[in-house]
Structures are given as structure tokens and as C-alpha cells.
Backbone as a printed PyTorch tensor [residue, N CA C, xyz], in Angstrom:
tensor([[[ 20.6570,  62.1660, 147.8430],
         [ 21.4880,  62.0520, 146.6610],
         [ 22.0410,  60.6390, 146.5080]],

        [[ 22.7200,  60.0460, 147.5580],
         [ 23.1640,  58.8290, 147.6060],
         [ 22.0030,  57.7800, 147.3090]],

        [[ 21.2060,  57.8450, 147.7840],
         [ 19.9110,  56.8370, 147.0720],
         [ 19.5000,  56.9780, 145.6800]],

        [[ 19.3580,  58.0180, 145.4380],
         [ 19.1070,  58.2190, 143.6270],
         [ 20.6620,  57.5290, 143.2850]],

        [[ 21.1940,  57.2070, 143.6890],
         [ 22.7370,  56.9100, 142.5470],
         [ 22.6290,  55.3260, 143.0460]],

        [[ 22.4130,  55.0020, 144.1510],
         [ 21.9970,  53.6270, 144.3670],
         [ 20.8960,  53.0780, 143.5690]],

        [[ 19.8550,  53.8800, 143.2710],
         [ 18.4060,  53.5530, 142.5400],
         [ 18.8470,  53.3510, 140.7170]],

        [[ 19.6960,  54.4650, 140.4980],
         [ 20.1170,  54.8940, 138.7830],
         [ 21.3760,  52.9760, 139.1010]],

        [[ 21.7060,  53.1790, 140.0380],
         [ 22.7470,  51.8530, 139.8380],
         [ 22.3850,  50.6800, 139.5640]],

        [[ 21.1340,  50.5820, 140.9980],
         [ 20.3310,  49.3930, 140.6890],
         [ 19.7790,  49.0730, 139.1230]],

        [[ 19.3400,  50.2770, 138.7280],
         [ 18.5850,  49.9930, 137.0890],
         [ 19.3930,  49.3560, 136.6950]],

        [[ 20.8060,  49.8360, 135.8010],
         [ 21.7130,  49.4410, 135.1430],
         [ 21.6190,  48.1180, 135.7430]],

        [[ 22.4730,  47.5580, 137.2250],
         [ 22.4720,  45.7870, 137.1250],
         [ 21.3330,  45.4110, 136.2800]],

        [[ 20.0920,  46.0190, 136.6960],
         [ 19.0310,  44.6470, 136.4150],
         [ 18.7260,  44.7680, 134.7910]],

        [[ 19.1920,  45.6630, 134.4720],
         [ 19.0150,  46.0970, 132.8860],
         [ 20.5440,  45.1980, 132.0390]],

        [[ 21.2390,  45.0490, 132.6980],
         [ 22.1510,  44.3810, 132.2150],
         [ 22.6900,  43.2010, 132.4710]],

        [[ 21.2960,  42.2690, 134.0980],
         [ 21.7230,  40.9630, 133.7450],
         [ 20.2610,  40.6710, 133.2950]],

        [[ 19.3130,  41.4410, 132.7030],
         [ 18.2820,  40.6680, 131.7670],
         [ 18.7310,  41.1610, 130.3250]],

        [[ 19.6390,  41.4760, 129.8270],
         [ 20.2440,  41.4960, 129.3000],
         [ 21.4160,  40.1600, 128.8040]],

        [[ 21.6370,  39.9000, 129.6400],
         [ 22.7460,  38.9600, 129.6940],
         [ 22.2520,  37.6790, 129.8830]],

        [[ 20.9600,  37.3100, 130.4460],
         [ 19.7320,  36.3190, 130.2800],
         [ 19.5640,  36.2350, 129.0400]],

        [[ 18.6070,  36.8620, 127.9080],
         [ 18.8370,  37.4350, 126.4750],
         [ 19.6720,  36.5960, 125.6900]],

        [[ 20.7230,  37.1330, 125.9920],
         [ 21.8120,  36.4120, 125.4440],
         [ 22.1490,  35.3180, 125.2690]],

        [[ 21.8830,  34.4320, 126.7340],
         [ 22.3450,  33.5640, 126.8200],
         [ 21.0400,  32.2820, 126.0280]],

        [[ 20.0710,  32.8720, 126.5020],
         [ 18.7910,  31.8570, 126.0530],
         [ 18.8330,  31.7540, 124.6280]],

        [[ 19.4710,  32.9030, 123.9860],
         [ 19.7270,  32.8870, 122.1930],
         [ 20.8120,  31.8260, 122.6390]],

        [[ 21.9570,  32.0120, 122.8380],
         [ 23.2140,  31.3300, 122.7340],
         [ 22.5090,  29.8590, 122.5530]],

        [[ 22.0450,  29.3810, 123.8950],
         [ 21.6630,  27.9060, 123.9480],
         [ 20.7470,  27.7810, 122.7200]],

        [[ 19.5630,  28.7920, 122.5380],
         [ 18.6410,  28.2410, 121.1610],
         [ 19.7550,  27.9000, 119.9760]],

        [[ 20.3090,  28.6500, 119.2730],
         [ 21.6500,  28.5070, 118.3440],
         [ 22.0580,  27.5240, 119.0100]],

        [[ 22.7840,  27.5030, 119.9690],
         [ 23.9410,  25.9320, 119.9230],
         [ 23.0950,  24.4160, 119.9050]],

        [[ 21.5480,  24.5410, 120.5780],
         [ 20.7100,  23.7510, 119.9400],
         [ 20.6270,  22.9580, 119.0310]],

        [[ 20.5340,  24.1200, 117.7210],
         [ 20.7310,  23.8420, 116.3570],
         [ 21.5370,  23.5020, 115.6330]],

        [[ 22.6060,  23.0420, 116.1800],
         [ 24.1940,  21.9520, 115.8830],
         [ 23.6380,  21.0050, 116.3600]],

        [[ 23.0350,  20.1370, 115.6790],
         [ 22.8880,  19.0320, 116.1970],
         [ 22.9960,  17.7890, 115.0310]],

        [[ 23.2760,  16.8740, 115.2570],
         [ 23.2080,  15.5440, 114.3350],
         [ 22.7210,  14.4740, 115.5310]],

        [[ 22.6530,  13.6140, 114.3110],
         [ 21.7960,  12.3940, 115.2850],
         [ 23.1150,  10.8680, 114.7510]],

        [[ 23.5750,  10.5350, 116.0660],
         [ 24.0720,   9.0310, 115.2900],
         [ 23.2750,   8.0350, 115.5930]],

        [[ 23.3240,   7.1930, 114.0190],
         [ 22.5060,   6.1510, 113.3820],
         [ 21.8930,   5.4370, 114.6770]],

        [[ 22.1090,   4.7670, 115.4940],
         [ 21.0930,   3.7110, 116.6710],
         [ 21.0300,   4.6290, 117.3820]],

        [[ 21.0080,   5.7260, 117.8350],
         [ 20.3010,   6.1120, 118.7380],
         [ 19.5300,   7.6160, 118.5730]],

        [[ 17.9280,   7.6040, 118.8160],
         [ 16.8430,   8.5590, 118.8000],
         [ 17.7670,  10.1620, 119.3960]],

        [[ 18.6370,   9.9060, 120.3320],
         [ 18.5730,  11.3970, 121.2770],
         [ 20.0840,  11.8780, 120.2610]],

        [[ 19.8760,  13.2720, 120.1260],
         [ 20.7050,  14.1930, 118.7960],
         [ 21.6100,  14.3800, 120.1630]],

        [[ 23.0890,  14.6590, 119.1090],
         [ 24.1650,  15.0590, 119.8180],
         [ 23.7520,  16.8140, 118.8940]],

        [[ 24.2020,  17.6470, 120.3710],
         [ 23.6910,  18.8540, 120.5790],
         [ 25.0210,  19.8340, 120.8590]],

        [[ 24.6740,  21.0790, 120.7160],
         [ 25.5800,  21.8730, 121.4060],
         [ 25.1910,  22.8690, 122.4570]],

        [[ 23.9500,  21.9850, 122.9390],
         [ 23.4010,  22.8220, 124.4540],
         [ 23.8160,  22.7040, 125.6390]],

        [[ 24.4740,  21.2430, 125.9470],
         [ 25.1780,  21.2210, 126.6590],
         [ 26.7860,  22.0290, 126.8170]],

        [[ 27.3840,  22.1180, 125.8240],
         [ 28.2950,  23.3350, 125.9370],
         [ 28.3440,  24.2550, 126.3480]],

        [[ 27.1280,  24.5660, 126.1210],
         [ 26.0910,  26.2310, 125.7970],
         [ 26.0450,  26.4920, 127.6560]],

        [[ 25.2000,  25.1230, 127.8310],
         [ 25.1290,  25.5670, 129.1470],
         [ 26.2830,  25.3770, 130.3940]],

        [[ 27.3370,  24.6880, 130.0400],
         [ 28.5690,  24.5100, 130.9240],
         [ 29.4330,  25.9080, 130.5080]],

        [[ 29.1760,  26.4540, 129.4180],
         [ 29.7880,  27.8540, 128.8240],
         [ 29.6100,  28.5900, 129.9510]],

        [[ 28.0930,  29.1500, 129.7410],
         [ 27.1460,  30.0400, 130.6190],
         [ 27.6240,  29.4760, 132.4660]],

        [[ 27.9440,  28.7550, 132.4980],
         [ 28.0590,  28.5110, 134.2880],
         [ 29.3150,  28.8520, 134.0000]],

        [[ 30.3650,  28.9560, 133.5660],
         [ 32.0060,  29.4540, 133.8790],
         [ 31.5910,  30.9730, 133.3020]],

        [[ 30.8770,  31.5940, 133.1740],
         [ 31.1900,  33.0040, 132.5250],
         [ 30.3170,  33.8090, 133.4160]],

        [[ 29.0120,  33.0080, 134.0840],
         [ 28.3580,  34.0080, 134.6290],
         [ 27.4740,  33.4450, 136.2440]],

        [[ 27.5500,  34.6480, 137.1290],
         [ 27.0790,  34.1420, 138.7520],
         [ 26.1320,  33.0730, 138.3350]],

        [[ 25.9380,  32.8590, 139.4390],
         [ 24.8930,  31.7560, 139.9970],
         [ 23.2060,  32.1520, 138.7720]],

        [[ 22.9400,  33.1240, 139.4910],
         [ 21.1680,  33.8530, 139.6050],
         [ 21.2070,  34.5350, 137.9170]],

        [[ 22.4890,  34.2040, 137.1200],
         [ 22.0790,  34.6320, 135.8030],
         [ 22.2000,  33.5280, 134.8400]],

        [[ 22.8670,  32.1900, 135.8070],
         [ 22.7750,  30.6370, 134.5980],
         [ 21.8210,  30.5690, 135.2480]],

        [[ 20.5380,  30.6600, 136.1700],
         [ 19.7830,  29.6410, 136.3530],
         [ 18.5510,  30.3420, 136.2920]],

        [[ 18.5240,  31.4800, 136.1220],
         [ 17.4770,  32.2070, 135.2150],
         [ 17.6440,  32.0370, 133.7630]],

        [[ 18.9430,  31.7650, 133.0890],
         [ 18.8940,  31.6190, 131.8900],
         [ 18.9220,  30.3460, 131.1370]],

        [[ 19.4710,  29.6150, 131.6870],
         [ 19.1740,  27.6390, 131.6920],
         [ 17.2580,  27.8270, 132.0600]],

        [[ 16.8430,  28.2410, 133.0410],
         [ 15.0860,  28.1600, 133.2830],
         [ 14.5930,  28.5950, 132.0680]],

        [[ 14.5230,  29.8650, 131.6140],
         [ 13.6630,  30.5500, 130.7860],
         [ 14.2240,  30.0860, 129.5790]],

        [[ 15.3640,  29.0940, 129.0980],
         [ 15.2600,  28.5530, 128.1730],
         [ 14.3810,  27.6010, 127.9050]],

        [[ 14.1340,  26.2570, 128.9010],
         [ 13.9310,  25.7760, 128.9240],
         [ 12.0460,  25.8290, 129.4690]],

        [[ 11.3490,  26.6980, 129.8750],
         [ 10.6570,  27.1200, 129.6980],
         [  9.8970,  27.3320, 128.7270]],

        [[ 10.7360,  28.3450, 127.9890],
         [ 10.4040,  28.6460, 126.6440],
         [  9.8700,  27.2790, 125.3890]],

        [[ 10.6120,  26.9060, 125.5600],
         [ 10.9150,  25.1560, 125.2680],
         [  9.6560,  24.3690, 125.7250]],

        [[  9.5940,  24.3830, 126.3190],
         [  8.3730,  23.4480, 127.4380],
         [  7.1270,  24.1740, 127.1200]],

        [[  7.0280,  25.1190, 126.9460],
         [  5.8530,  25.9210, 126.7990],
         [  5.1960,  25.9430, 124.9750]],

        [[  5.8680,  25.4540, 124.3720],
         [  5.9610,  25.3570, 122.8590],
         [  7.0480,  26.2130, 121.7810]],

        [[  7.5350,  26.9660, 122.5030],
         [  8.4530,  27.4280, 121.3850],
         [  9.1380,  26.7560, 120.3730]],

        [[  9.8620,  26.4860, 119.6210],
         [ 10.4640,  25.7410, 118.8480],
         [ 12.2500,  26.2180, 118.9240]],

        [[ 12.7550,  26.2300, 120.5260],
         [ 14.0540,  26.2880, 120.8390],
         [ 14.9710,  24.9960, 120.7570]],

        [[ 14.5460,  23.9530, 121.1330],
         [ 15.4050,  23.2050, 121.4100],
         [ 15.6730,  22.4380, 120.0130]],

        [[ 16.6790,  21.4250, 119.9640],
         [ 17.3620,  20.9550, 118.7890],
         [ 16.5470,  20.5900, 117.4270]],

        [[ 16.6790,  20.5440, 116.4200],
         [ 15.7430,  20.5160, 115.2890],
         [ 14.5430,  21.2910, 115.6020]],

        [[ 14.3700,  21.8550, 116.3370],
         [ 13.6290,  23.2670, 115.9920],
         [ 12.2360,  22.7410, 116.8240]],

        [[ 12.5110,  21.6460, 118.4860],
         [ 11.5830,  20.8970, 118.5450],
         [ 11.0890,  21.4020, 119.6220]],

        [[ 10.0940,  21.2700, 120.5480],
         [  9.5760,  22.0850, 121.4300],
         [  9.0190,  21.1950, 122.2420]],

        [[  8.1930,  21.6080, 123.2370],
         [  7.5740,  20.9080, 124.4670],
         [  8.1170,  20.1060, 125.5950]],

        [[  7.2030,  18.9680, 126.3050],
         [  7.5220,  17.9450, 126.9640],
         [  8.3190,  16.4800, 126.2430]],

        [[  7.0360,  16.0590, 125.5430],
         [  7.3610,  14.7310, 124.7290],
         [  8.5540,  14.5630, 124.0230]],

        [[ 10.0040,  14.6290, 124.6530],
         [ 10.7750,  14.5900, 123.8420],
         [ 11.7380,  13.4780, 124.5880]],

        [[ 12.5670,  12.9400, 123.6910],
         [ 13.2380,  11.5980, 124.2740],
         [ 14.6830,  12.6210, 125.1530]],

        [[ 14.4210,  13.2840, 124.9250],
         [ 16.0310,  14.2720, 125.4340],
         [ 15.4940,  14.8890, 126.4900]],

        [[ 14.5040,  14.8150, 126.9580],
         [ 13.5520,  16.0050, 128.4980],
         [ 14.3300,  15.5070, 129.2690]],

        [[ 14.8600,  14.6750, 129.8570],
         [ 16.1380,  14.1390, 130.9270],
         [ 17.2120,  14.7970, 130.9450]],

        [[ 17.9270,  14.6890, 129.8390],
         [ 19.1080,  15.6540, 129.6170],
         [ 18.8230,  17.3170, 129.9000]],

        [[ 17.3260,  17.5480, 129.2310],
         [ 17.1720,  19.3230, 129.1900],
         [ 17.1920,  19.4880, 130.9130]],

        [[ 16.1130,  18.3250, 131.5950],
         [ 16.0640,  18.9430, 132.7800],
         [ 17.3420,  18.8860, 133.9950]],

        [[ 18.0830,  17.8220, 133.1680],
         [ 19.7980,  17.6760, 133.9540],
         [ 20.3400,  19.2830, 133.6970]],

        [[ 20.2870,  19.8300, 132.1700],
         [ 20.6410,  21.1770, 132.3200],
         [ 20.6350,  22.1470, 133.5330]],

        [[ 19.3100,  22.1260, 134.2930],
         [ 18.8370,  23.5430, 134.9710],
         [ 19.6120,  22.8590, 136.0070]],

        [[ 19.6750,  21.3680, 136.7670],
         [ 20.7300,  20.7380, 137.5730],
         [ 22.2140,  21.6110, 137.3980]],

        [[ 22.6990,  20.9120, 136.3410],
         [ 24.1540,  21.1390, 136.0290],
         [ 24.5840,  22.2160, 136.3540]],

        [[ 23.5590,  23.0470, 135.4320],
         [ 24.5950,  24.8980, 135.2600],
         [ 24.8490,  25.4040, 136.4000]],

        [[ 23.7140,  25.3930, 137.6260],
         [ 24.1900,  25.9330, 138.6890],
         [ 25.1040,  25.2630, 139.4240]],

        [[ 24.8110,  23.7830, 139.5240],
         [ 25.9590,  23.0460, 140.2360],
         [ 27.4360,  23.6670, 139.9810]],

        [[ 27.5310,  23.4400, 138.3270],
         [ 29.5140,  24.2560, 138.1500],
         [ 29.1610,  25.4850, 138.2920]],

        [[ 28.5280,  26.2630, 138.6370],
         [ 28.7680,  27.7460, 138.9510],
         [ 28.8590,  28.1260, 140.4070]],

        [[ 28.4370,  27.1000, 141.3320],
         [ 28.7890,  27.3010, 142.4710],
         [ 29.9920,  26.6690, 142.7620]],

        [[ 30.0660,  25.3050, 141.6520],
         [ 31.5270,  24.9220, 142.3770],
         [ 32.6350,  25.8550, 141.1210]],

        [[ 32.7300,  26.5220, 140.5980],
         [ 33.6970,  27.3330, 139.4600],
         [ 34.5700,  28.3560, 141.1430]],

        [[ 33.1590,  28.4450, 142.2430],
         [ 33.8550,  29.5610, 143.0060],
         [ 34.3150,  29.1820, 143.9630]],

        [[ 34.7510,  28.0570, 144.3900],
         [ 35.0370,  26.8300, 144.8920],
         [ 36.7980,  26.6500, 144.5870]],

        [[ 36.8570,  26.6640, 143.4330],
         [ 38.0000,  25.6680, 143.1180],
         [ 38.8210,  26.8420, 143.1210]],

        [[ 40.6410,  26.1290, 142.7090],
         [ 41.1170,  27.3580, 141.6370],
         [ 40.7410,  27.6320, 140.5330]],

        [[ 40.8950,  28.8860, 140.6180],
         [ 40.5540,  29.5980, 139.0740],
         [ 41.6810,  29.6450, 138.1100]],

        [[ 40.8950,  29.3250, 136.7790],
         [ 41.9530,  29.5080, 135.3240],
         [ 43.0310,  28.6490, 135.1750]],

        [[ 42.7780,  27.2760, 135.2050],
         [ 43.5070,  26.1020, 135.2430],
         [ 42.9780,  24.7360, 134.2710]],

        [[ 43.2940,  24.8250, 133.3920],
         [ 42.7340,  23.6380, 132.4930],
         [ 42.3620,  22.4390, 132.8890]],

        [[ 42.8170,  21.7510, 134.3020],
         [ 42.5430,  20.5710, 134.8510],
         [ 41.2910,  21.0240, 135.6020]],

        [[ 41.2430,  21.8410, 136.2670],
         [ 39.7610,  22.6170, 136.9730],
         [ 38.8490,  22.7260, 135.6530]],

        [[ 38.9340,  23.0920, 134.9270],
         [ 37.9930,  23.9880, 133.6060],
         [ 37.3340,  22.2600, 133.2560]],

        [[ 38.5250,  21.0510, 132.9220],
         [ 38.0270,  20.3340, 132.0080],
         [ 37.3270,  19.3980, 133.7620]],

        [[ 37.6960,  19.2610, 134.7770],
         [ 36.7930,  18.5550, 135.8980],
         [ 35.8780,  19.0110, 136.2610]],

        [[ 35.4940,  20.4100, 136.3670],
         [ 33.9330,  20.9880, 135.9270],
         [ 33.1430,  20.6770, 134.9050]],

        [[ 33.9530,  20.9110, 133.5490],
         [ 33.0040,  20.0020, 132.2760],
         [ 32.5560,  18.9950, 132.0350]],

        [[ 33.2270,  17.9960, 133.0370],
         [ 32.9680,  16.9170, 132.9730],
         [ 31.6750,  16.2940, 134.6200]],

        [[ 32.2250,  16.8640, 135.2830],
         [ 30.5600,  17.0990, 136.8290],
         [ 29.5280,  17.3170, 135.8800]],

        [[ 29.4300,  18.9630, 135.0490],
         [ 28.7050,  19.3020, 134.6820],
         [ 28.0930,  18.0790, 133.3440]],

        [[ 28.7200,  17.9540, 132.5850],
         [ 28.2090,  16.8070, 131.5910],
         [ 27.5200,  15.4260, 132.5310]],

        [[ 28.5840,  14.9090, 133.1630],
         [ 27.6530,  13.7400, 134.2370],
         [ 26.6410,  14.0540, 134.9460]],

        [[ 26.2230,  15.3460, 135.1580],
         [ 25.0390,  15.3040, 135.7800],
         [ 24.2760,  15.2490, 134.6390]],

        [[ 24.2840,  15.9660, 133.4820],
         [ 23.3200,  16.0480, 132.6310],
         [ 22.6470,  14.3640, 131.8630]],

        [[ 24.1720,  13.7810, 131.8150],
         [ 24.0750,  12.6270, 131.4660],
         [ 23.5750,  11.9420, 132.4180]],

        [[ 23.3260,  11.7270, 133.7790],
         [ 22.8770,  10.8300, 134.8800],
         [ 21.3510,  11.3380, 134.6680]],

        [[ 20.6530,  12.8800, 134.3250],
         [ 18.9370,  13.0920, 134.2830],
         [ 18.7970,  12.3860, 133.0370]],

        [[ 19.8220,  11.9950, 131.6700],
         [ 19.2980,  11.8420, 130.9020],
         [ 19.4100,  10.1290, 130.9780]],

        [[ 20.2440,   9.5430, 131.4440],
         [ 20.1190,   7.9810, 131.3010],
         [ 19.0970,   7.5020, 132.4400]],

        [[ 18.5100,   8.2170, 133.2340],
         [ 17.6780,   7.4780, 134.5740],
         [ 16.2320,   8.1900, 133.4270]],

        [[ 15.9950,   9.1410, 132.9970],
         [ 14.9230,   9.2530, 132.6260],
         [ 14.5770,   8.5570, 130.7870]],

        [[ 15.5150,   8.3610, 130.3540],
         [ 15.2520,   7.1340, 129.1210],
         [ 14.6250,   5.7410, 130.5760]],

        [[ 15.3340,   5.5540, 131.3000],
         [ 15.4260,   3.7200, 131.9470],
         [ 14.2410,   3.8690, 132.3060]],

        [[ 13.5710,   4.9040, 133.5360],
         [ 12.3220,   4.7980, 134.5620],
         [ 11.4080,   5.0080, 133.7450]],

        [[ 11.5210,   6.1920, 132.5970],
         [ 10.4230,   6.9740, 132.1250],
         [ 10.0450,   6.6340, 130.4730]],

        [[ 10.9530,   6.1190, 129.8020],
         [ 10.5220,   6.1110, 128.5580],
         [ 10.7570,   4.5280, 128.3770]],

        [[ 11.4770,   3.9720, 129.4910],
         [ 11.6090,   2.5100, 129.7130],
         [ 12.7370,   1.8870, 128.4390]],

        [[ 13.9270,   2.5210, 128.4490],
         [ 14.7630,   1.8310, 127.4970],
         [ 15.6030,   0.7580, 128.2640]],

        [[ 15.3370,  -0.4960, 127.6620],
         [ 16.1150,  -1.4380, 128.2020],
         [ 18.0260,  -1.0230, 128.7570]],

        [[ 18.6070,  -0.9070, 127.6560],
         [ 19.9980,  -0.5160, 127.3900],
         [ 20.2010,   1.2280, 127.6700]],

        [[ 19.7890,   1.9350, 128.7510],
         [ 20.1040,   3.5140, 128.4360],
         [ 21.2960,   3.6470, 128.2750]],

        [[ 22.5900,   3.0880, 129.1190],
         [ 23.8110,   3.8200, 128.7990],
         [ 24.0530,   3.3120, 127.5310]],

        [[ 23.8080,   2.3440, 127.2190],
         [ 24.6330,   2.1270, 125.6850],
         [ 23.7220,   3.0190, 124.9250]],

        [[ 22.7990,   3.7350, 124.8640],
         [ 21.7210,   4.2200, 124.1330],
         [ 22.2070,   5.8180, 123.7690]],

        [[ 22.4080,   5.9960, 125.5550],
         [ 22.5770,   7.1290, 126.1770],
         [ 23.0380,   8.2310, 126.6610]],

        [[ 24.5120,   7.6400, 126.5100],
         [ 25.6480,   7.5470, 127.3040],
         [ 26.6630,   7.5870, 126.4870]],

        [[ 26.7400,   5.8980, 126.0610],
         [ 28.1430,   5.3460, 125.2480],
         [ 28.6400,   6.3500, 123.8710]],

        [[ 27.7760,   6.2840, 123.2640],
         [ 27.7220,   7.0740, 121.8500],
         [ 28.3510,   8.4840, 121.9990]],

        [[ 28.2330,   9.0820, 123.4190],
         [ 28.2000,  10.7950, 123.2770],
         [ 29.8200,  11.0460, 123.6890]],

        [[ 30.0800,   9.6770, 124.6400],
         [ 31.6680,  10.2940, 125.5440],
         [ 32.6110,  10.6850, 124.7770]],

        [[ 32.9730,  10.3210, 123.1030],
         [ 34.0580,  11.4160, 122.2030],
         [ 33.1900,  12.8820, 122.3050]],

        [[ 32.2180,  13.0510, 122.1030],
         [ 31.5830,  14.6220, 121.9080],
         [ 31.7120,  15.3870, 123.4300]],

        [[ 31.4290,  14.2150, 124.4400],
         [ 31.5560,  15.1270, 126.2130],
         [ 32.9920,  15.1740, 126.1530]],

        [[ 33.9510,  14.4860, 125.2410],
         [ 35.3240,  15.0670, 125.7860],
         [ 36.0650,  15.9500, 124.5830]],

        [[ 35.2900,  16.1590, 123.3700],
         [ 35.9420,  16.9440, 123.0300],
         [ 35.4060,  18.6700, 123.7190]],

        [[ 33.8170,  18.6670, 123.7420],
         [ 33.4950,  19.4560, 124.4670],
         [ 33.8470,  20.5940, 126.0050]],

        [[ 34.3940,  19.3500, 126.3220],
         [ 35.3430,  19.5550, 127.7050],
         [ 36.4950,  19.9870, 127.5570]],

        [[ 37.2310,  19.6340, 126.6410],
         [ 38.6850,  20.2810, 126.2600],
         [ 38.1060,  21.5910, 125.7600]],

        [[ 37.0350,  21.7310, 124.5530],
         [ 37.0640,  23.1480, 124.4540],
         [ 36.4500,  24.2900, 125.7170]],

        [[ 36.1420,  23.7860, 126.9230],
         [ 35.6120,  24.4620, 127.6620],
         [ 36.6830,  24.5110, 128.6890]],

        [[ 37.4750,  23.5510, 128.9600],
         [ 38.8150,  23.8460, 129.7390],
         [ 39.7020,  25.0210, 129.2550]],

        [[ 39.4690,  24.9780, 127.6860],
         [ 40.7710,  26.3660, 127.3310],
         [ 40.1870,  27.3300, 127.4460]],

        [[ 38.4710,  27.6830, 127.4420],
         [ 38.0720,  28.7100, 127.6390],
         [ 37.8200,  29.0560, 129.3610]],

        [[ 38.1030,  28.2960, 130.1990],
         [ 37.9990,  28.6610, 131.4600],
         [ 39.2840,  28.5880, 132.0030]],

        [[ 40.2010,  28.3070, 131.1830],
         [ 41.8100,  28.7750, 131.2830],
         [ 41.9900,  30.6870, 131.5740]],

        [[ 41.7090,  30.3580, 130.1880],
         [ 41.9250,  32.1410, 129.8370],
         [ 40.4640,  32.8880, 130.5670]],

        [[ 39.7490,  32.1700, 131.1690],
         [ 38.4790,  33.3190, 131.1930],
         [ 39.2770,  34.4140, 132.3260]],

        [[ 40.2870,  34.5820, 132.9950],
         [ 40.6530,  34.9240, 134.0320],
         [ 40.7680,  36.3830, 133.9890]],

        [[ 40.9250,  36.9700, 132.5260],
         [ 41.0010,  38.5840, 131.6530],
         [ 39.8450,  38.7790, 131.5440]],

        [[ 38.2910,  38.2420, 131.7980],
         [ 37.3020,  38.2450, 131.7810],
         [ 36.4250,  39.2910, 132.4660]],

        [[ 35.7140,  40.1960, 131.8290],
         [ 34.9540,  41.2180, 132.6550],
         [ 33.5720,  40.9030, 132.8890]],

        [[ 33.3750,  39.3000, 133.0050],
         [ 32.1030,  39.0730, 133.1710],
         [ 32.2320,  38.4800, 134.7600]]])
């Protein structure tokens, strides 16, 4: 008896964190699609990075990094997920996407680390998490696509958007503490 209720239990988790994968790979496709581009520089300011510093304060380890992967997957494989509706390898932003699958798990292991539900914690995670993304994306413009200037390219342009970003992810990892995720 006790094994059938362990077996009926097991279903439910796995039915409800591919479920919650689902979700999240929509979330990032949508926040994707906020994107604008400022005037000198090729790489779009996005709302995937949010998307994915969101997803690492809300959910374990093994469900951002199945869901940061199979986004980005999806992506890589041709879908038309990522920002302007663009898909594959060849993209001037593949640094940043692949800093993603970096990042998310990094703040989700350190989210269990710190104190919890503290706006100075919430916004010094958003900001690890953004610098890593930003460190795959300025070394792979410099080595790989060979831009003379990456941080001014790369970098400079985005730090009002990584900090307003960060404030909104500090108030939500304030309050996540009522959280049943």
C-alpha cells in the first residue's frame, strides 16, 4: 500500500515540475519579446534576463536548469523563441543566452545560501546573476565575434536596465517568503 502512494506521489511531482518547466520556458519566450534595441549597439535590451533571475528565486535548482536548457535549446534548435522572434546559433546575443544556463543555477544555489526575503540579498543576487550573464556576453562579443570595444558595446548601455531590473527582482524576493513554490 505504502508504495502505490509513494508511486501515485511520485507522478504528481514529476507531473507538476514538467509542468512548471512549461511555464517557465513560455515565461522566458514572452519576456523575450520586450525587447528594444538602443541606437549603437546590435545586442536588444531584453526581458530574459529577468525571466531567468525570476525563475532562480522562485524555483529549486533541477527546475531553473531544465527550464533555462530547454529554452534555450528550443532556441538553438530553430524555434523562433528568443527576442524578435529570432532563433538558432548565429546570433550576436549567444554569449548572454549561454551566460543564462550559467546564471540561473548559480542564484539558485546561492538564494539557499543566504538570508531569505531581504531586499539587499534579492537585489545582490540580481546583480551575480546579471554579471555573470554579462561577463558570457562581453568575452563572447571580444574572443568570438571580435568586437573591439565589448563593454562599451556590451555592457555600458544595459547598467540603467540591470538596475532597474534588480530593484524589481529584490521586491519580489522580499515578499517571495508567503510563497508556495
Amino acid at each position: 500500500m505504502y508504495s502505490s502512494i509513494q508511486k501515485v506521489s511520485s507522478l504528481f511531482q514529476v507531473k507538476s515540475d514538467l509542468i512548471a518547466v512549461a511555464i517557465n520556458v513560455f515565461t522566458l519566450f514572452l519576456l523575450a519579446q520586450i525587447h528594444f534595441y538602443i541606437p549603437f549597439t546590435e545586442i536588444p535590451v531584453t526581458g530574459q534576463s529577468f525571466g531567468v533571475i525570476l525563475i532562480s528565486f522562485l524555483f529549486p535548482l533541477k527546475t531553473v536548469f531544465t527550464s533555462i536548457g530547454l529554452y534555450l535549446s528550443i532556441g538553438f534548435l530553430g524555434l523562433p523563441v528568443f527576442a524578435g522572434m529570432n532563433a538558432g546559433v548565429k546570433l550576436i546575443s549567444l554569449g548572454y543566452l549561454i551566460g543564462m544556463l550559467v546564471a540561473g543555477p548559480i542564484v539558485s544555489i546561492l538564494k539557499l545560501r543566504l538570508p531569505k526575503n531581504s531586499f539587499l540579498i534579492g537585489f545582490l543576487l540580481s546583480m551575480i546573476g546579471h554579471g555573470i550573464i554579462f561577463v558570457f556576453g562581453v568575452l563572447y562579443l571580444r574572443w568570438i565575434i571580435h568586437i573591439e570595444n565589448p563593454i562599451q558595446l556590451g555592457l555600458v548601455p544595459f547598467i540603467p536596465g540591470l538596475l532597474v531590473k534588480s530593484i524589481l527582482l529584490a521586491s519580489i524576493f522580499k515578499i517571495k517568503k508567503n510563497s508556495i513554490i
